[in-house]
GUFI-240457 format. One record per atom (N, C-alpha, C): x, y, z; residue in one letter. Coordinates in steps of 0.2 Angstrom, whole numbers, padded with zeros to 4 digits, always signed. Example, Ala and Ser with C-alpha at 12.3 -4.5 7.8 and 13.67 -1.06 7.14 Angstrom:
<rodos>
+0066-0028+0039A
+0062-0022+0039A
+0066-0016+0039A
+0064-0011+0035S
+0068-0005+0036S
+0064+0000+0039S
</rodos>
This chain:
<rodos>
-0014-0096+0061X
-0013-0088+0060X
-0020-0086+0058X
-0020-0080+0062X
-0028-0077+0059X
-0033-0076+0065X
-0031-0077+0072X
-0036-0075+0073X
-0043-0081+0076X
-0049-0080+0077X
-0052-0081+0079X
-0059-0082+0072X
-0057-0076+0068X
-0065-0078+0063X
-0062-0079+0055X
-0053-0079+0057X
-0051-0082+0046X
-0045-0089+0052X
-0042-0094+0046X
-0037-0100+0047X
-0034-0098+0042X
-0026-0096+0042X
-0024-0094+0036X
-0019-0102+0036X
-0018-0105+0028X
-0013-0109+0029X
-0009-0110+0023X
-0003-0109+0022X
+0003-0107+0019X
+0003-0112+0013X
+0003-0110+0007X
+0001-0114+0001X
+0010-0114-0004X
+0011-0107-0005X
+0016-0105-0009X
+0021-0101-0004X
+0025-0102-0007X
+0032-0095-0004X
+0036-0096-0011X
+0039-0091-0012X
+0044-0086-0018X
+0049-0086-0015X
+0055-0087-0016X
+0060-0084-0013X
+0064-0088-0004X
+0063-0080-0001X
+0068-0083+0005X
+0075-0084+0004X
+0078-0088+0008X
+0084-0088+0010X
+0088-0094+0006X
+0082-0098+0002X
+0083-0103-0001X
+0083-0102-0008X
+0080-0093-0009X
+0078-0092-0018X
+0086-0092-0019X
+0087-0093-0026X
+0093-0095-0031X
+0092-0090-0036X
+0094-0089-0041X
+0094-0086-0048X
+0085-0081-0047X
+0081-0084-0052X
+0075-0077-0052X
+0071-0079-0047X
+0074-0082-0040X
+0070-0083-0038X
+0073-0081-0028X
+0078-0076-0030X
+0081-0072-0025X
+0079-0065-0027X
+0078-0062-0022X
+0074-0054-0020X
+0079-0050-0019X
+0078-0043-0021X
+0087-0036-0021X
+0081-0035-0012X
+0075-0030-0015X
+0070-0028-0010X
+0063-0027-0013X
+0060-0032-0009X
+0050-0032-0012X
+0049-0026-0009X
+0044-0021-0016X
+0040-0017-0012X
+0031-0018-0013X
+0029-0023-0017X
+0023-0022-0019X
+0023-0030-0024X
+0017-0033-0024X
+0016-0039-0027X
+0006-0036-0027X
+0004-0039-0035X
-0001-0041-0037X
-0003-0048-0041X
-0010-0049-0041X
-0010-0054-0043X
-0015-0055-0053X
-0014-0058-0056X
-0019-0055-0061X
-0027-0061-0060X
-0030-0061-0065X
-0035-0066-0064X
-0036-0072-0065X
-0029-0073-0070X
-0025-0082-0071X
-0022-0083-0064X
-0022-0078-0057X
-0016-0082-0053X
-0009-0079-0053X
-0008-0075-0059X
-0002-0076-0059X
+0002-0069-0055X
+0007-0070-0052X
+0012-0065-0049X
+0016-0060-0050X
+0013-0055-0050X
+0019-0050-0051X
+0021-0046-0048X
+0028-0047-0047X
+0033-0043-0040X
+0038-0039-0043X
+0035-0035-0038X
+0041-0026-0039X
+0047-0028-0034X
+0053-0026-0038X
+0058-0027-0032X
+0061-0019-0036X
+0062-0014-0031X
+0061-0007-0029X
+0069-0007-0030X
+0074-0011-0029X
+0081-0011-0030X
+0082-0011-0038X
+0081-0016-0040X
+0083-0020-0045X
+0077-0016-0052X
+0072-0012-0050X
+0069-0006-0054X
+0066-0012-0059X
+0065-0018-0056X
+0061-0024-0064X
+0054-0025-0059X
+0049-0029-0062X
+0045-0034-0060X
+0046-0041-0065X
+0046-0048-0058X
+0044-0051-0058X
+0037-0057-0060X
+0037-0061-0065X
+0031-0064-0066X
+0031-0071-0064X
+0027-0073-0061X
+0028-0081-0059X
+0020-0083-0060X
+0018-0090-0063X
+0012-0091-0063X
+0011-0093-0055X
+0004-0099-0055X
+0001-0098-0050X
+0003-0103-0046X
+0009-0108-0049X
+0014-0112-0044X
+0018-0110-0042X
+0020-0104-0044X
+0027-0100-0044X
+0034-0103-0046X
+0031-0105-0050X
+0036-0106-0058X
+0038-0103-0061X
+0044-0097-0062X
+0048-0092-0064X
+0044-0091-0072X
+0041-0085-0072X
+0040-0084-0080X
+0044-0080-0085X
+0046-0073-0082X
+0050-0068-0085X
+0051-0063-0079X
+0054-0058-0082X
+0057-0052-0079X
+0053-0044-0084X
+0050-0040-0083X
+0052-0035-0086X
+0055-0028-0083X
+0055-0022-0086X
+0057-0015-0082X
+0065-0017-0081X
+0067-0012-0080X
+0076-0010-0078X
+0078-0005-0076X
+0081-0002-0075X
+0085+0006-0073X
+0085+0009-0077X
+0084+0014-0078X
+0086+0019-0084X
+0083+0025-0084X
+0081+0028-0090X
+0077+0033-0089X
+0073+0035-0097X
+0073+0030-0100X
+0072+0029-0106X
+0064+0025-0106X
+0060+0023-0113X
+0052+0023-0112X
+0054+0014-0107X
+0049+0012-0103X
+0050+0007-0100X
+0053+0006-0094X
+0056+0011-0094X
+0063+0011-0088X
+0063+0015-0083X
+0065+0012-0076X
+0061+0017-0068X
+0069+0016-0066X
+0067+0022-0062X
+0072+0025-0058X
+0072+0019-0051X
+0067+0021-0046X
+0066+0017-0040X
+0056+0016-0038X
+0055+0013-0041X
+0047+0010-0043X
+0045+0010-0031X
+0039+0011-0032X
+0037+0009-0023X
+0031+0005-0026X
+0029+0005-0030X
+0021+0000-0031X
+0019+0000-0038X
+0014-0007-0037X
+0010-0009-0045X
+0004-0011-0041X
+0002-0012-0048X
-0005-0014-0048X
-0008-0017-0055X
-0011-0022-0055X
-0014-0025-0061X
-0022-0021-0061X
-0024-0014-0066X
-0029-0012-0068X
-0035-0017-0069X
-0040-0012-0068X
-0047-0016-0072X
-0045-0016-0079X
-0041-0012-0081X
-0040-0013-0090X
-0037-0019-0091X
-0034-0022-0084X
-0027-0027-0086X
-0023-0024-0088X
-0020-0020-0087X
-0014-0018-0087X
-0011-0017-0080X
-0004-0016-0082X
+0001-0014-0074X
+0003-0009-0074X
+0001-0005-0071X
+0004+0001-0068X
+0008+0002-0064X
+0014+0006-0064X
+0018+0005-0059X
+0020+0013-0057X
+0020+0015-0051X
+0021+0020-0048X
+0030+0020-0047X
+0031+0026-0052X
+0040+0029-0050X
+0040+0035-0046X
+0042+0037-0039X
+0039+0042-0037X
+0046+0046-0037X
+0051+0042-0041X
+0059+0046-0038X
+0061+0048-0046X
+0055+0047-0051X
+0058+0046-0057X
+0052+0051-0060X
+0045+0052-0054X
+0040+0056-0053X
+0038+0056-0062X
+0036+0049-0063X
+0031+0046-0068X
+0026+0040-0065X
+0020+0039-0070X
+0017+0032-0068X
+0017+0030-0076X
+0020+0020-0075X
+0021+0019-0081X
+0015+0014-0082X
+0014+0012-0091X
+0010+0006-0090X
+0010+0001-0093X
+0013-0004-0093X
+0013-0012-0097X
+0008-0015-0096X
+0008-0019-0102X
+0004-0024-0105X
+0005-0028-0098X
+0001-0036-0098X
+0002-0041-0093X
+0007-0044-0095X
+0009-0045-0102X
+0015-0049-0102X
+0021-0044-0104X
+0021-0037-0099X
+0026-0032-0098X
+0027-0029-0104X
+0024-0028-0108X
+0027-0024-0113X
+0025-0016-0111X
+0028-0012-0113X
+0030-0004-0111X
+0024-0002-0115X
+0020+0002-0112X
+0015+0005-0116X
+0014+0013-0117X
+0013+0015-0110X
+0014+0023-0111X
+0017+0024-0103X
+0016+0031-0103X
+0021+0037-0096X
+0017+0043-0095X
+0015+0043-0089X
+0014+0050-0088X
+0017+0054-0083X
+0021+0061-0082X
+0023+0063-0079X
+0021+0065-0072X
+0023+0068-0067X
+0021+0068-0060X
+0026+0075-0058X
+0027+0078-0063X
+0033+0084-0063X
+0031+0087-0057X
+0024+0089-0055X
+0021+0095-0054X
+0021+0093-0046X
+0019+0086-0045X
+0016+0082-0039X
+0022+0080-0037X
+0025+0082-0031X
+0030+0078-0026X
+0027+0075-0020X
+0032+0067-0021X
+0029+0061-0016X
+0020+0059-0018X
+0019+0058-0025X
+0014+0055-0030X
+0014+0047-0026X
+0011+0047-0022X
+0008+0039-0020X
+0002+0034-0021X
+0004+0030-0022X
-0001+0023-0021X
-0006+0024-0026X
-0005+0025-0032X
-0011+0029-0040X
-0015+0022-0037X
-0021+0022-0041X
-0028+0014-0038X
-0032+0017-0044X
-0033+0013-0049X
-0037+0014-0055X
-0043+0010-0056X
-0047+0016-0058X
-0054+0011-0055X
-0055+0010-0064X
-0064+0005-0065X
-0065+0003-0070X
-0068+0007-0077X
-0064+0013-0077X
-0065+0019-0081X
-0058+0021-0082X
-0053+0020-0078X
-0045+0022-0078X
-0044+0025-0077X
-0049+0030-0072X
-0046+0035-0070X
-0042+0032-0063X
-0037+0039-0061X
-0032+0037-0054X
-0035+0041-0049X
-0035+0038-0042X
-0036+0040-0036X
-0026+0039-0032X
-0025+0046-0032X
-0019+0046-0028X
-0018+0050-0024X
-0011+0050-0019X
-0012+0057-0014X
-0004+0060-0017X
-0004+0065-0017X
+0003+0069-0017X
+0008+0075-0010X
+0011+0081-0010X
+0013+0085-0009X
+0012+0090-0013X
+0008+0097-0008X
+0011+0102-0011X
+0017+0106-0009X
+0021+0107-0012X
+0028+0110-0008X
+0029+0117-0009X
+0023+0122-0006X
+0024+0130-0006X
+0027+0130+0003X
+0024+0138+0001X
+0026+0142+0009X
+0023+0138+0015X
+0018+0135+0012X
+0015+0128+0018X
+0013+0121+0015X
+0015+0117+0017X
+0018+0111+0015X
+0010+0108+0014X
+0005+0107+0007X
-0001+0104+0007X
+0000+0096+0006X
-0005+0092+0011X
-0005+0084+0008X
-0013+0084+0005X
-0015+0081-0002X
-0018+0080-0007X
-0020+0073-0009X
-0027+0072-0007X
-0029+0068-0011X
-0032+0069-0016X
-0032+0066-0023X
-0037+0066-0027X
-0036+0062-0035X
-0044+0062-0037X
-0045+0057-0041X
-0041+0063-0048X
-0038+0057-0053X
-0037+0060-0061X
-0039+0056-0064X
-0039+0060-0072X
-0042+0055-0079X
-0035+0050-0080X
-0037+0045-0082X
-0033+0043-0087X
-0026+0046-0090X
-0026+0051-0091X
-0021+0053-0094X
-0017+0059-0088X
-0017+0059-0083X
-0016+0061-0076X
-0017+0067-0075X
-0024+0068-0078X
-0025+0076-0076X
-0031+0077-0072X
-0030+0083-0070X
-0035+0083-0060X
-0043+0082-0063X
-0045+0077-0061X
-0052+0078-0061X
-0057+0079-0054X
-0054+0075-0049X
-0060+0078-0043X
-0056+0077-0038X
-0055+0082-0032X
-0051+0084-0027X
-0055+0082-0021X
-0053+0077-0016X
-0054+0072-0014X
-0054+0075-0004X
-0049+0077-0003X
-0046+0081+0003X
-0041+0080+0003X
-0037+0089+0008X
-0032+0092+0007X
-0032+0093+0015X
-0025+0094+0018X
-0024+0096+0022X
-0016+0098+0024X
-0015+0105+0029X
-0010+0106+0030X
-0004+0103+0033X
+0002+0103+0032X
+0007+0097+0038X
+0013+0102+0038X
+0017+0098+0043X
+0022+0104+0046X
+0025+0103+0042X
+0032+0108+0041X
+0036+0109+0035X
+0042+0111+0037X
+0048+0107+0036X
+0055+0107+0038X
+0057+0114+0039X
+0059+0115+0047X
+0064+0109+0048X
+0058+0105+0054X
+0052+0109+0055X
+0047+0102+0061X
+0044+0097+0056X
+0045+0091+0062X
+0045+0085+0056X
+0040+0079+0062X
+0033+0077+0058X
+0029+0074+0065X
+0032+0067+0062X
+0034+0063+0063X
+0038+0056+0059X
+0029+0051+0062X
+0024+0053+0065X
+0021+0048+0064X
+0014+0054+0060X
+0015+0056+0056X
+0010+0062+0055X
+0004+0057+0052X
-0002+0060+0051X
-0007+0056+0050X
-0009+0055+0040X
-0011+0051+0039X
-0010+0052+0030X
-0017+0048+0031X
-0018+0047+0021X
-0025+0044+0020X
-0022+0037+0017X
-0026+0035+0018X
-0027+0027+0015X
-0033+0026+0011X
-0033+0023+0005X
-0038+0022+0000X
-0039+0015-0004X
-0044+0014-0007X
-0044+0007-0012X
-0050+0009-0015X
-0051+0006-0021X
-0057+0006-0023X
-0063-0001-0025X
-0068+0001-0024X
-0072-0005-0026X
-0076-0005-0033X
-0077-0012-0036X
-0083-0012-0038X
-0087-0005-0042X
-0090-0005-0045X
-0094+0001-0049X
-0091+0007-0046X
-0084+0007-0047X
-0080+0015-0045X
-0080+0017-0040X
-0081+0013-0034X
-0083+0017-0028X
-0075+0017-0027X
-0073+0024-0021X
-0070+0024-0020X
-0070+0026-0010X
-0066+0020-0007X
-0065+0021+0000X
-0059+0024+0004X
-0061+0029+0009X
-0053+0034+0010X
-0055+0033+0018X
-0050+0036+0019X
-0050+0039+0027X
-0045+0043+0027X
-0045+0048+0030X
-0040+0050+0035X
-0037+0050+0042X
-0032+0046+0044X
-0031+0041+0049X
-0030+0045+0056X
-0032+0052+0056X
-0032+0055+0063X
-0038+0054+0068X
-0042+0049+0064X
-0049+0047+0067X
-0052+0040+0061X
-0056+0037+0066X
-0059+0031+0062X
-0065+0033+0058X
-0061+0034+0051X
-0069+0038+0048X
-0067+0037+0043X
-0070+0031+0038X
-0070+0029+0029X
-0074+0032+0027X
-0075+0036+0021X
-0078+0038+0018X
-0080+0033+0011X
-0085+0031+0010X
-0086+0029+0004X
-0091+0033+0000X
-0088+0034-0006X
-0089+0037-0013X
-0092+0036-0019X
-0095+0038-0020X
-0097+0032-0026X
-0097+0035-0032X
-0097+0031-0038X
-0093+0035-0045X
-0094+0041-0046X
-0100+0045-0045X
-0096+0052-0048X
-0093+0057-0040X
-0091+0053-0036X
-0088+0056-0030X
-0091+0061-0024X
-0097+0057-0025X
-0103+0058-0021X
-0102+0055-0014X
-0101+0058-0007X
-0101+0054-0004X
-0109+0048-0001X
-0106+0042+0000X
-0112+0036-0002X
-0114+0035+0006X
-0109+0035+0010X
-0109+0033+0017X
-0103+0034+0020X
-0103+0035+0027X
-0098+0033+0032X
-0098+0028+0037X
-0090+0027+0037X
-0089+0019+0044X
-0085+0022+0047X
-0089+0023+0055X
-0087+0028+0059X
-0087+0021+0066X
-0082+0019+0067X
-0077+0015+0073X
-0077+0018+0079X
-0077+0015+0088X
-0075+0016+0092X
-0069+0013+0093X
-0061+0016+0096X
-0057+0011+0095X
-0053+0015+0101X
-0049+0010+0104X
-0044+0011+0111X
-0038+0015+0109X
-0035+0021+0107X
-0031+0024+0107X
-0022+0019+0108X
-0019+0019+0103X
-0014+0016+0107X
-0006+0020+0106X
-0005+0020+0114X
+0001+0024+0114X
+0007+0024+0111X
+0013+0030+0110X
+0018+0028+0107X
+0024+0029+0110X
+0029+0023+0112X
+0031+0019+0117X
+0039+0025+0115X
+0043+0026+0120X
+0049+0028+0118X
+0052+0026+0114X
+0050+0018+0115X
+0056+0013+0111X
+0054+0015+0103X
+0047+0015+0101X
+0046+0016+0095X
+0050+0023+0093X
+0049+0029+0097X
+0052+0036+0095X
+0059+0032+0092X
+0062+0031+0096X
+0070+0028+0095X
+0072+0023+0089X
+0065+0020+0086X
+0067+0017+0082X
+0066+0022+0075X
+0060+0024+0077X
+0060+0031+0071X
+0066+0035+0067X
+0069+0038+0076X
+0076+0040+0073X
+0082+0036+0072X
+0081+0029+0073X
+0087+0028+0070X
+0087+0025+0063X
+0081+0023+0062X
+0078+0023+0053X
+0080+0029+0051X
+0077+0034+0052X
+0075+0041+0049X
+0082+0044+0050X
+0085+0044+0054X
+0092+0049+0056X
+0100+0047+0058X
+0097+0040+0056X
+0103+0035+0059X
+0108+0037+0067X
+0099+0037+0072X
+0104+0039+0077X
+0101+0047+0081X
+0101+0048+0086X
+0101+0057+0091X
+0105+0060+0087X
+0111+0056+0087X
+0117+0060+0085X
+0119+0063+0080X
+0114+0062+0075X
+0114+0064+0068X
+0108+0070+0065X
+0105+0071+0071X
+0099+0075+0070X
+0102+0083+0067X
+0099+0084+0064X
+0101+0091+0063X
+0099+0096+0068X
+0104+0100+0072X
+0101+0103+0077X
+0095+0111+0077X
+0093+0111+0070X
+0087+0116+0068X
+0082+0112+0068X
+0082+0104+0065X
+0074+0101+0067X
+0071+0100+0076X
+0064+0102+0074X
+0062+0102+0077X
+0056+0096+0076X
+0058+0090+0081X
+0054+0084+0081X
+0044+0084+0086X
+0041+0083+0082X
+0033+0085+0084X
+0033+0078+0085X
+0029+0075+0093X
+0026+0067+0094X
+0020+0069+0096X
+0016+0065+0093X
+0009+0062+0094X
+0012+0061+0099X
+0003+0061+0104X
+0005+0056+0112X
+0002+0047+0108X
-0003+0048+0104X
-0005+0041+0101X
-0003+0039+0095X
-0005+0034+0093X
-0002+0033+0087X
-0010+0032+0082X
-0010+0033+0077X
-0015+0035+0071X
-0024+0031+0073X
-0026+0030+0071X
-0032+0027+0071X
-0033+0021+0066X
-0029+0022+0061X
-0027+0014+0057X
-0020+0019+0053X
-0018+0010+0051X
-0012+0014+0045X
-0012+0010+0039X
-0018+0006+0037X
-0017+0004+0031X
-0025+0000+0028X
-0026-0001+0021X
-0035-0002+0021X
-0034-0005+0012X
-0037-0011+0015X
-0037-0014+0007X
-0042-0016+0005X
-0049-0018-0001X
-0053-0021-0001X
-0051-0028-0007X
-0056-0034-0003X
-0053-0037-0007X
-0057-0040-0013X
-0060-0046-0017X
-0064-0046-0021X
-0070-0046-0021X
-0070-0047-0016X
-0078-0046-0014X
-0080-0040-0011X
-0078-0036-0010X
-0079-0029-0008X
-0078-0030+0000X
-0075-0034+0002X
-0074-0033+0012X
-0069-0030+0010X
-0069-0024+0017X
-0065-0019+0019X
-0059-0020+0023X
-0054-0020+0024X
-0050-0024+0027X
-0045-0016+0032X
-0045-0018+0037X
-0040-0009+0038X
-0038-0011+0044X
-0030-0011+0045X
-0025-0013+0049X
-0025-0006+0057X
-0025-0009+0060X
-0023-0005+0066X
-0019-0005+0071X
-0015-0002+0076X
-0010-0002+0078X
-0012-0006+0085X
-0015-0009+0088X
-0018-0015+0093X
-0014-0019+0089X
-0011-0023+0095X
-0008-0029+0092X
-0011-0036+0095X
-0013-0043+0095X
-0013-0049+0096X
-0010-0050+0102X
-0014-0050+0108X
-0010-0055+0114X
-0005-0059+0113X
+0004-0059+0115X
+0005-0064+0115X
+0008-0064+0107X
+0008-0060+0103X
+0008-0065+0096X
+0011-0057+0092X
+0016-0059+0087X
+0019-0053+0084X
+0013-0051+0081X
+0006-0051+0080X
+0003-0049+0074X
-0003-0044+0077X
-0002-0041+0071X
-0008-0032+0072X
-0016-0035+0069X
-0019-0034+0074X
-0028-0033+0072X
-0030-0029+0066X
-0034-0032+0062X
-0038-0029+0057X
-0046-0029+0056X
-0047-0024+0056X
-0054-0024+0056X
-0058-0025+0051X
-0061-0027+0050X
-0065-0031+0041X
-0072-0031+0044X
-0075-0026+0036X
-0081-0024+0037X
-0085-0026+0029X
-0090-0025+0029X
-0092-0029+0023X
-0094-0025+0017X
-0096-0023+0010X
-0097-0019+0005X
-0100-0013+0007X
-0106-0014+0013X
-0111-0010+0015X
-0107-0008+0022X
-0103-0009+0021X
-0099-0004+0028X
-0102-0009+0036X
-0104-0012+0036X
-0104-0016+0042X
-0100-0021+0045X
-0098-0018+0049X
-0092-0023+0055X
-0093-0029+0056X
-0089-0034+0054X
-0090-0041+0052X
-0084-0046+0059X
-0079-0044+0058X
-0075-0047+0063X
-0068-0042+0064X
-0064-0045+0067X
-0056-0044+0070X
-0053-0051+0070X
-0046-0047+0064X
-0043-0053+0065X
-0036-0050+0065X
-0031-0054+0065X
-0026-0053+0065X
-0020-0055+0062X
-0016-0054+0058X
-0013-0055+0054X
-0006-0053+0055X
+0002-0058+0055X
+0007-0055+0056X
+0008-0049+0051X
+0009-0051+0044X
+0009-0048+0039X
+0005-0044+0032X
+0006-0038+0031X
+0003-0035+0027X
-0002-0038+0022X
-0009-0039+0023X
-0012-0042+0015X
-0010-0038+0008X
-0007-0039+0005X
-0007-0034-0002X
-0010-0038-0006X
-0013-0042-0007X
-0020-0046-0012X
-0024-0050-0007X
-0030-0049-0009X
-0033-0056-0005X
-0041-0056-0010X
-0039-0059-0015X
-0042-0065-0019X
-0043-0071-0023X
-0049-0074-0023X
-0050-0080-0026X
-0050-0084-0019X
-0051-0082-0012X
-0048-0084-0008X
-0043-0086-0004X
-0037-0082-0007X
-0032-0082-0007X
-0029-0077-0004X
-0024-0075+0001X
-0022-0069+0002X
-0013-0069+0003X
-0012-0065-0001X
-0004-0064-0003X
-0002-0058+0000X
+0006-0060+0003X
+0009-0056+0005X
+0017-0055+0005X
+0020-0051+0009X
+0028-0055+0008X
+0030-0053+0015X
+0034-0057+0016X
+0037-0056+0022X
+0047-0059+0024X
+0048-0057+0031X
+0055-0057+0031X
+0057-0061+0034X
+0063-0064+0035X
+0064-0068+0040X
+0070-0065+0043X
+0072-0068+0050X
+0078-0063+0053X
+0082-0063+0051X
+0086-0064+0044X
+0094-0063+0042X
+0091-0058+0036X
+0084-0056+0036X
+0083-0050+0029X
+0083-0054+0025X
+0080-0060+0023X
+0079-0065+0017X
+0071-0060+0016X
+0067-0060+0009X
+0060-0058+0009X
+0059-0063+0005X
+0051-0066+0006X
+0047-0070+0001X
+0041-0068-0001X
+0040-0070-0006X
+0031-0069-0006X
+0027-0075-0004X
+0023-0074-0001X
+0019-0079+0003X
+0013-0080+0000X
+0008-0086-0001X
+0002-0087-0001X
+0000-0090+0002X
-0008-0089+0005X
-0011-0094+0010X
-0018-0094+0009X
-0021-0100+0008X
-0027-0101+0008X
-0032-0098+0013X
-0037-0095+0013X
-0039-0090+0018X
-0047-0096+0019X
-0048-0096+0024X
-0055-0102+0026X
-0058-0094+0033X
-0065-0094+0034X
-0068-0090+0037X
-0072-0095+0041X
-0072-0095+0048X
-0077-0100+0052X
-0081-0097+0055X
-0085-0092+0049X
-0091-0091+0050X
-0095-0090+0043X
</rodos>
């Protein structure tokens, strides 16, 4: 697995079809890792996270349902902070909450204002890098950096998107992470163009890619609607459906602990289920293409973690020792 310039090889797995008690999944939406190794998984159903150490030996559970201090409605993401804390993004309960490592409930900040509040990334001062909605007479998408305590502090890019009943199902969004001394790296995926940031939101430099456009096949429309609408037949006949002829320029961009750039594209692997990634280095220089079935959502200590499904819809979290042959 991997390509050409990484060997991935399969250390741990979580779950599947064979997990039993705390070690069966409702639905994974997000796993990190802390700097002991240890795991902590969002199951988005079940509104808890999991902690397992670096064997994957069951430790606790925290979080639950509810609407009380600690308690999320339907959580999409975490993240273990440079504070060492765990944040976790409620965007249906439109709060960010924040535990201790060993889960205990700390504070809440609310999200009243911001609809569809995604993917918060806190850099080494606490402050959040997030994107939102704004939902007037025209439909704004928002990225931008807050303080600690979730108030605006630097506006990042904005732009307009169609507004129901036209609805583009592959519209283009930003993708972010942060590195090291606060920088912060974006794009927005209607072209190959990163933005790197540096702490006070200066732009530092850009990584600006040639790449093959890759078309978007009927069969994909189809499967859109039928995730999205369950079917033709359910559309409501006032939407008005908008298709790109291509599909985005990337759709997703993690950095890992060394500051390489990692950003998934819609090329896929000759012969092989898995999507190329382009990996560039702290100073924005192209390093390799590699190819990965499955989403990296951590990739440190050497290590790269992810989760993945098998055909009857079992989910595990995966880890695999990452080797680079070069």
């Amino acid at each position: 697995v991997g390509g050409d310039a990484i060997v991935l090889e399969e250390e741990l797995s979580i779950g599947g079809a064979e997990g039993k008690g705390e070690y069966l999944f409702s639905e994974l939406r997000d796993i990190d890792v802390d700097d002991e190794e240890r795991i902590y998984v969002l199951d988005t159903k079940e509104a808890h996270i999991k902690i397992f150490d670096r064997t994957g030996r069951y430790l606790k559970t925290f979080g639950k349902k509810g609407q009380g201090p600690g308690e999320m409605s339907r959580p999409s993401s975490l993240e273990i902070t440079p504070q060492n804390e765990v944040a976790v993004n409620d965007p249906s309960a439109r709060k960010i909450h924040f535990f201790s490592l060993e889960g205990n409930f700390s504070r809440a900040f609310s999200q009243t204002d911001r609809a569809f509040f995604s993917d918060p990334r806190v850099d080494e001062d606490g402050n959040i890098t997030a994107s939102y909605m704004i939902m007037e007479e025209e439909v704004t998408y928002v990225l931008k950096k807050f303080t600690p305590q979730l108030k605006d502090l630097l506006p990042i890019f904005s732009t307009k998107v169609a507004k129901y009943p036209s609805i583009n199902p592959f519209f283009p969004q930003c993708y972010w992470d942060v590195m090291q001394g606060n920088k912060l790296v974006w794009g927005f995926a209607d072209k190959y163009e990163l933005h790197v940031l540096d702490s006070e939101g200066k732009l530092e430099k850009k990584i600006i890619k040639e790449y093959d456009p890759v078309k978007i096949t009927e069969e994909e429309k189809e499967k859109v609607i039928e995730e999205r609408f369950g079917g033709r037949e359910n559309i409501d006949p006032t939407v008005k459906l908008i298709w790109s002829e291509n599909h985005n320029a990337f759709i997703y961009l993690c950095i890992n602990d060394e500051g390489r750039i990692f950003v998934r594209t819609y090329e896929k692997a000759p012969g092989r289920d898995e999507f190329y990634y382009d990996v560039f280095d702290p100073d924005g220089k192209y390093l390799a293409k590699i190819s990965l079935k499955s989403r990296p959502y951590v990739i440190k200590k050497g290590m790269l973690y992810t989760i993945e499904e098998d055909e009857e819809g079992y989910q595990a979290v995966k880890r695999y020792k990452v080797t680079w042959k070069y």
